[in-house]
C-alpha positions as a LaTeX table, in Angstrom:
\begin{tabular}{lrrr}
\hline
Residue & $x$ (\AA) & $y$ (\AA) & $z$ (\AA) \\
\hline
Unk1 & 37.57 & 14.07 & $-15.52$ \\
Unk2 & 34.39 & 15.64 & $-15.37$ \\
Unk3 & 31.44 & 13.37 & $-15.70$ \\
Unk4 & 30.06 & 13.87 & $-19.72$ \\
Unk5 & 26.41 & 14.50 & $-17.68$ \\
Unk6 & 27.42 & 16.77 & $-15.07$ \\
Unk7 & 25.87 & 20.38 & $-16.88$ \\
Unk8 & 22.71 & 18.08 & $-17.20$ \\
Unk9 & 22.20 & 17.17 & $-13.70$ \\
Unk10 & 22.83 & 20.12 & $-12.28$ \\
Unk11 & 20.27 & 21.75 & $-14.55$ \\
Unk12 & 17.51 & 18.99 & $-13.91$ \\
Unk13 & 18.45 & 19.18 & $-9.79$ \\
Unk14 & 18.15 & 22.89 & $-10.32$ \\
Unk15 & 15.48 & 22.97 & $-11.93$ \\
Unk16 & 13.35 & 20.75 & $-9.61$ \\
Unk17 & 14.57 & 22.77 & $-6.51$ \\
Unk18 & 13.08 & 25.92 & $-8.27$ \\
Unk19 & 9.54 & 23.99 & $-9.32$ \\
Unk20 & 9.51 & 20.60 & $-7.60$ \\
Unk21 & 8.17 & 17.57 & $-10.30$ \\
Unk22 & 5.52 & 20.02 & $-12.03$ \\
Unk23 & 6.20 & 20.61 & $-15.33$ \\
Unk24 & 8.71 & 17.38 & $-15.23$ \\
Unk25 & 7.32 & 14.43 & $-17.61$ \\
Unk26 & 7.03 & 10.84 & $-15.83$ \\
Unk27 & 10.30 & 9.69 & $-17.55$ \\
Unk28 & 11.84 & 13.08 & $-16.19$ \\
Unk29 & 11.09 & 12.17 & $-12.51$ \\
Unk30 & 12.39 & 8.83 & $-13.21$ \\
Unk31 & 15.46 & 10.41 & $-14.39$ \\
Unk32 & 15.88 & 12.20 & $-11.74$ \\
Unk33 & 15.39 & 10.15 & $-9.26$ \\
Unk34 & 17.67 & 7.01 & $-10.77$ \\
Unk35 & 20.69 & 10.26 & $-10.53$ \\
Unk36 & 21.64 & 8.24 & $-6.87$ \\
Unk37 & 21.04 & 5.01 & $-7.47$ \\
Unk38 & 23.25 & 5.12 & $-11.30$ \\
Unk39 & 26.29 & 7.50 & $-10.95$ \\
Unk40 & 27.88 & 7.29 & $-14.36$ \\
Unk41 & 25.44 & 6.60 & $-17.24$ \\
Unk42 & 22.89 & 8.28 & $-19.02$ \\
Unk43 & 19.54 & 7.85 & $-17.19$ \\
Unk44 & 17.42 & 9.04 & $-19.27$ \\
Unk45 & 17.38 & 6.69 & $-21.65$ \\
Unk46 & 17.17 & 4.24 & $-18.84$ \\
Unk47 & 13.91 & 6.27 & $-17.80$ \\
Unk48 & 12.70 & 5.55 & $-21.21$ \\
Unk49 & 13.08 & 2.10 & $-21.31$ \\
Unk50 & 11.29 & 2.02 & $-18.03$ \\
Unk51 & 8.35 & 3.76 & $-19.09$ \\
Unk52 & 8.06 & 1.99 & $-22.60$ \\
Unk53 & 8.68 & $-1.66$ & $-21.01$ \\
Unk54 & 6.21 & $-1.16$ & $-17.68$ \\
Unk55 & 3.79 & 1.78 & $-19.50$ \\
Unk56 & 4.06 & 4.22 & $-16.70$ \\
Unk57 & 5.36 & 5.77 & $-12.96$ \\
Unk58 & 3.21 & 3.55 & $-10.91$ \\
Unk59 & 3.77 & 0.41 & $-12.98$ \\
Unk60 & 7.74 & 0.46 & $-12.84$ \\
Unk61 & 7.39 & 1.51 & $-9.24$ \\
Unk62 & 4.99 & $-1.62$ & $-9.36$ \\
Unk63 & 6.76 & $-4.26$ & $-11.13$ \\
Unk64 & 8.74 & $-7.19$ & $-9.61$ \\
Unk65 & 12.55 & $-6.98$ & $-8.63$ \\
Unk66 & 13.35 & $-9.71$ & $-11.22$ \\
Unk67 & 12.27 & $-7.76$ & $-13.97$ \\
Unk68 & 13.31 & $-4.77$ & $-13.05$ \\
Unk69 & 16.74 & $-6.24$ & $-13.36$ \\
Unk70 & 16.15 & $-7.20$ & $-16.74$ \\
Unk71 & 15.95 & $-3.38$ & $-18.20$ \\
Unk72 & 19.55 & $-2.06$ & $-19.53$ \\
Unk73 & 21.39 & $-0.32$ & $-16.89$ \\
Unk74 & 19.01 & $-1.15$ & $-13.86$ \\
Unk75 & 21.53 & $-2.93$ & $-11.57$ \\
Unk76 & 20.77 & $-3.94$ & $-7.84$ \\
Unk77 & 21.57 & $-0.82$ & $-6.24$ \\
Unk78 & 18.45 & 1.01 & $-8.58$ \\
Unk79 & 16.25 & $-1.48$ & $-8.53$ \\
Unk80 & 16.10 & $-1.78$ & $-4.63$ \\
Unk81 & 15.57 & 2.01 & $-4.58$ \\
Unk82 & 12.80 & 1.55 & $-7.04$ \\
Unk83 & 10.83 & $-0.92$ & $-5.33$ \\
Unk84 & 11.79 & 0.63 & $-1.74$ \\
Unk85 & 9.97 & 4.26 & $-2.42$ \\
Unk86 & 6.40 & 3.37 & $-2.95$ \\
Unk87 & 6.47 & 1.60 & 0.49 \\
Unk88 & 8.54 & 4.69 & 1.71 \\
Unk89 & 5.29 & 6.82 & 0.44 \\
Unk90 & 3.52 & 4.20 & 2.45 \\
Unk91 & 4.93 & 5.21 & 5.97 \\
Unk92 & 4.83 & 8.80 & 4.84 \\
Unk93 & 1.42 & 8.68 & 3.97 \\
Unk94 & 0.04 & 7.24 & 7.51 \\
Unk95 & 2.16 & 9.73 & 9.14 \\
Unk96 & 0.31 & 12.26 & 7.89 \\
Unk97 & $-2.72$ & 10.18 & 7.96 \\
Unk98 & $-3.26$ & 9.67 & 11.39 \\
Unk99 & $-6.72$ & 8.20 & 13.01 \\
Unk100 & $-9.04$ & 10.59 & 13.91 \\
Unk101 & $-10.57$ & 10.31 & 17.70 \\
Unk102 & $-13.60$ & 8.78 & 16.50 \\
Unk103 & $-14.14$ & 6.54 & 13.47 \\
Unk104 & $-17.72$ & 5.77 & 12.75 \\
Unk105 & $-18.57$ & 5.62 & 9.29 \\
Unk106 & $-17.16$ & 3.41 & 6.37 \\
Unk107 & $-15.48$ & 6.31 & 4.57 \\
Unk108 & $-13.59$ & 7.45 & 7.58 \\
Unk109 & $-11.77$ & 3.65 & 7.74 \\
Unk110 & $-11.13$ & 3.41 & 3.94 \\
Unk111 & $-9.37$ & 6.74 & 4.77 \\
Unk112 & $-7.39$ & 5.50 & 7.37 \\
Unk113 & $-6.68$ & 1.95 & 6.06 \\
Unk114 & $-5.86$ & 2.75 & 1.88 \\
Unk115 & $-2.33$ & 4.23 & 2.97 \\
Unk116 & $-1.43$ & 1.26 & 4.77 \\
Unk117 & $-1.81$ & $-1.01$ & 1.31 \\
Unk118 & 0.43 & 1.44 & $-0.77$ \\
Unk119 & 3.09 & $-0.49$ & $-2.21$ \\
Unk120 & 2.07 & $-4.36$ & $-0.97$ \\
Unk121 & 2.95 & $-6.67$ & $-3.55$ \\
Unk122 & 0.49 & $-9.67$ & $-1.43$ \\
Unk123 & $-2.32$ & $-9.64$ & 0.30 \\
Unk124 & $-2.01$ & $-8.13$ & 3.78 \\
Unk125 & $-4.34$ & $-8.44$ & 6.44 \\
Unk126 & $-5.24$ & $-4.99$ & 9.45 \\
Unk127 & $-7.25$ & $-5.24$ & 12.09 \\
Unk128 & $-8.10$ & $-2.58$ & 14.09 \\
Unk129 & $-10.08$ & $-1.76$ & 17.60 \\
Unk130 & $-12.33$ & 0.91 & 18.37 \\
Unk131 & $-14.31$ & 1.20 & 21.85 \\
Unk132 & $-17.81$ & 1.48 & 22.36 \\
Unk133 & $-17.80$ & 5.19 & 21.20 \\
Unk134 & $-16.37$ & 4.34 & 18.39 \\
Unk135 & $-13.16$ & 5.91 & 19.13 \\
Unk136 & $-10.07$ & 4.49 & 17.80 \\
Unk137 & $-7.80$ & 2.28 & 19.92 \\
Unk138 & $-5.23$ & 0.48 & 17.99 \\
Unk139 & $-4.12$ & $-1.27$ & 14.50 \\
Unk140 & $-1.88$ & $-3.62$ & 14.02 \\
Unk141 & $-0.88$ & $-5.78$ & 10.62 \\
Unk142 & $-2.19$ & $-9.34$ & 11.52 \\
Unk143 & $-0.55$ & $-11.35$ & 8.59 \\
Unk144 & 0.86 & $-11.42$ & 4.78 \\
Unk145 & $-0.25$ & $-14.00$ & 2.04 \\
Unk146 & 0.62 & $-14.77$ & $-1.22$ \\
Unk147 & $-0.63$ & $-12.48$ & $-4.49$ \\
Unk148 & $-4.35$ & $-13.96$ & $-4.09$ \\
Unk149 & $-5.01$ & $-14.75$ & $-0.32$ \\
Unk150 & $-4.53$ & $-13.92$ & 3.13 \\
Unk151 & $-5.59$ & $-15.84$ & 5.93 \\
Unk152 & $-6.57$ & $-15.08$ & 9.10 \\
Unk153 & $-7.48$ & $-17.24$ & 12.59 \\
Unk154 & $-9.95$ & $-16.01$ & 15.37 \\
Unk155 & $-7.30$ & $-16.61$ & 17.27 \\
Unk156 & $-5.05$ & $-14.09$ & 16.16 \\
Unk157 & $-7.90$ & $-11.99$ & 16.53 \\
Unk158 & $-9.01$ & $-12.66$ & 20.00 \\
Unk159 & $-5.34$ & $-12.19$ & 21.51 \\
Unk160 & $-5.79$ & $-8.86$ & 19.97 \\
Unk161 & $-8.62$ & $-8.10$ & 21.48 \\
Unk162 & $-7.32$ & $-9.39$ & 24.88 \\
Unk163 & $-4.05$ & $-7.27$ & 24.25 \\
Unk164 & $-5.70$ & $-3.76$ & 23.80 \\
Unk165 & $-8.83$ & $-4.62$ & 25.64 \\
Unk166 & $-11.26$ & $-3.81$ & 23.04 \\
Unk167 & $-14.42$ & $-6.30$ & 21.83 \\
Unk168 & $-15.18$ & $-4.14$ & 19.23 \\
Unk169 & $-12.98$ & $-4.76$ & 15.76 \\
Unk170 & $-12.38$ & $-3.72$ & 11.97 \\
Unk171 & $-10.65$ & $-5.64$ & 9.40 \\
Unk172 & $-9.25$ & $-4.81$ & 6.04 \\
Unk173 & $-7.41$ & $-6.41$ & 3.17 \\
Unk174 & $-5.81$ & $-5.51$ & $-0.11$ \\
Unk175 & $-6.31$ & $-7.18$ & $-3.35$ \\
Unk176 & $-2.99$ & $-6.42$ & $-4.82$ \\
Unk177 & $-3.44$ & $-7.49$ & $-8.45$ \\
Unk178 & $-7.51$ & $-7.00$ & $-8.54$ \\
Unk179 & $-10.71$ & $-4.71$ & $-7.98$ \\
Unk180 & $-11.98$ & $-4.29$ & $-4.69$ \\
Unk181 & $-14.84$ & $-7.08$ & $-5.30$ \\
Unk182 & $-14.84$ & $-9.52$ & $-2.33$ \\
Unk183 & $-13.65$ & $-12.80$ & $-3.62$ \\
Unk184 & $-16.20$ & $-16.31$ & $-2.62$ \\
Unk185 & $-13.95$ & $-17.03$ & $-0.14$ \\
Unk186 & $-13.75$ & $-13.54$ & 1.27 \\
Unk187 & $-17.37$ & $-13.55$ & 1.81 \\
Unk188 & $-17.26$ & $-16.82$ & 3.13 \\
Unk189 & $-14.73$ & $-16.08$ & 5.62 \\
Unk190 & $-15.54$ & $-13.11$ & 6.98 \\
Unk191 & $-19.31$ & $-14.47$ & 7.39 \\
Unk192 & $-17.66$ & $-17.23$ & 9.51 \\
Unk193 & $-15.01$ & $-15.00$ & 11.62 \\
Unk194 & $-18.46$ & $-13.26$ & 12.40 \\
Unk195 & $-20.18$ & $-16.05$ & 13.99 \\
Unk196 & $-16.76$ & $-17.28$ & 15.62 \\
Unk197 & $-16.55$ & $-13.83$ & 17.28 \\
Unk198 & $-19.61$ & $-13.40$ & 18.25 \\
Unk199 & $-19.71$ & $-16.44$ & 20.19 \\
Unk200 & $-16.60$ & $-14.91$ & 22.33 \\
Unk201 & $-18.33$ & $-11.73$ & 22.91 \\
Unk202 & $-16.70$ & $-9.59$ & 19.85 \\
Unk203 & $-18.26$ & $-7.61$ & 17.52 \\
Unk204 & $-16.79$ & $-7.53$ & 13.98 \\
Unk205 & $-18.28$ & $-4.10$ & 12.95 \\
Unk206 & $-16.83$ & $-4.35$ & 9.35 \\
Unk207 & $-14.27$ & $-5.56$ & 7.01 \\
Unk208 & $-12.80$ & $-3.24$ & 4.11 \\
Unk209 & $-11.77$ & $-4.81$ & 0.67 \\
Unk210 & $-9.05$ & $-2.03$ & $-0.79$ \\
Unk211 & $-8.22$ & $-2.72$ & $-4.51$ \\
Unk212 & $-5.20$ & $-1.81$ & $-6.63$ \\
Unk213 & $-5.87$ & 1.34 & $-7.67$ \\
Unk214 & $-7.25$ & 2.40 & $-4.51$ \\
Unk215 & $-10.75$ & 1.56 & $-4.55$ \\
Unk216 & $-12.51$ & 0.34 & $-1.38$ \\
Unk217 & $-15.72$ & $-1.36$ & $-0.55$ \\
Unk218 & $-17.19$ & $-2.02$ & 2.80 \\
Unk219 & $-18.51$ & $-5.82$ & 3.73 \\
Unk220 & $-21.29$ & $-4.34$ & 5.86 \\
Unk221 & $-22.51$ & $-2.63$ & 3.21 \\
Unk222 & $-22.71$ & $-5.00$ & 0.73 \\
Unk223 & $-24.79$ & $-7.07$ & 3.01 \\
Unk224 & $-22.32$ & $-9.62$ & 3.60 \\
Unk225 & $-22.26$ & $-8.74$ & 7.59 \\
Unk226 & $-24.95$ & $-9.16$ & 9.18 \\
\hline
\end{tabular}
């Protein structure tokens, strides 16, 4: 039998291959996109109930597997898809982010580090090496912690250092569920990874706070670096 939705699809598929999402209304795109992950059933209501329960795109793309689960006609199979694409717009994003040569001011690093935070649930922890040109060397993800706090040893940091040969470094961390605002204990940290560092002969040039929505503040200049 023909599926009861079938015209419907075609139209919306159709129609997005002629205009992409412009014109399309966020539950629209949800639609859309929930077409692979929910064969037989009417997903727009299910779009609806999205949007109603977690108020808009980013927050269902947002919210937590368990309560995705909990919305009518969001099984496993659409709920993995949901919470896979924001992190697939991650690795899309530094793809076509890539570092420039040289990276010497702090709004050239929040531009290379915010696409690395899109779609962490916890805080994650960069670091990343420049040489004395300030040209960039490496990055690498240097740990995960819970919702509120990542840690971070110096001596994760110096066998870094030691593996791309740089003494030179750049740190960054997300605050998943909060503004950009170093926390007590960020300040304190960092000051303290700065005078650990030092001592071996590495410079921390600066450490990058990126809130949820995206917002970024450098350490250095807020004064909390020397």
């Amino acid at each position: 039998m023909t599926h009861p939705h079938a015209g419907h699809r075609s139209r919306m598929k159709n129609r997005f291959l002629k205009t992409g999402l412009d014109g399309f209304e966020p539950h629209e795109a949800l639609e859309l996109l929930l077409f692979y992950a929910i064969p037989k059933r009417d997903t727009n209501k299910i779009a609806h109930d999205l949007i109603n329960r977690f108020g808009s795109i980013a927050g269902v793309f947002n919210a937590p597997y368990e309560l995705l689960i909990q919305v009518n006609g969001i099984g496993e199979h659409a709920a993995i898809l949901l919470k896979e694409l924001p992190q697939l717009f991650r690795i899309y994003s530094e793809d076509m982010s890539k570092p420039a040569d040289v990276i010497d001011t702090p709004g050239k690093w929040i531009q290379f580090f915010k696409s690395k935070f899109v779609g962490r649930m916890v805080e994650t922890l960069f670091v990343a090496g420049i040489d004395d040109f300030a040209s960039f060397v490496a990055c690498e993800l240097i740990n995960h912690g819970g919702r509120h706090a990542v840690d971070v040893s110096c001596e994760s940091l110096l066998k870094f250092t030691m593996r791309w040969n740089v003494d030179r470094i750049v740190l960054a961390h997300n605050h998943p569920n909060g503004v950009a605002t170093p926390s007590i204990q960020d300040k304190i940290k960092t000051q303290e990874l700065e005078i650990a560092l030092k001592a071996l002969n590495i410079t921390l040039v600066d450490h990058f706070v990126i809130g949820k929505n995206g917002e970024a503040i450098s350490m250095r200049e807020y004064n909390i670096l020397r």
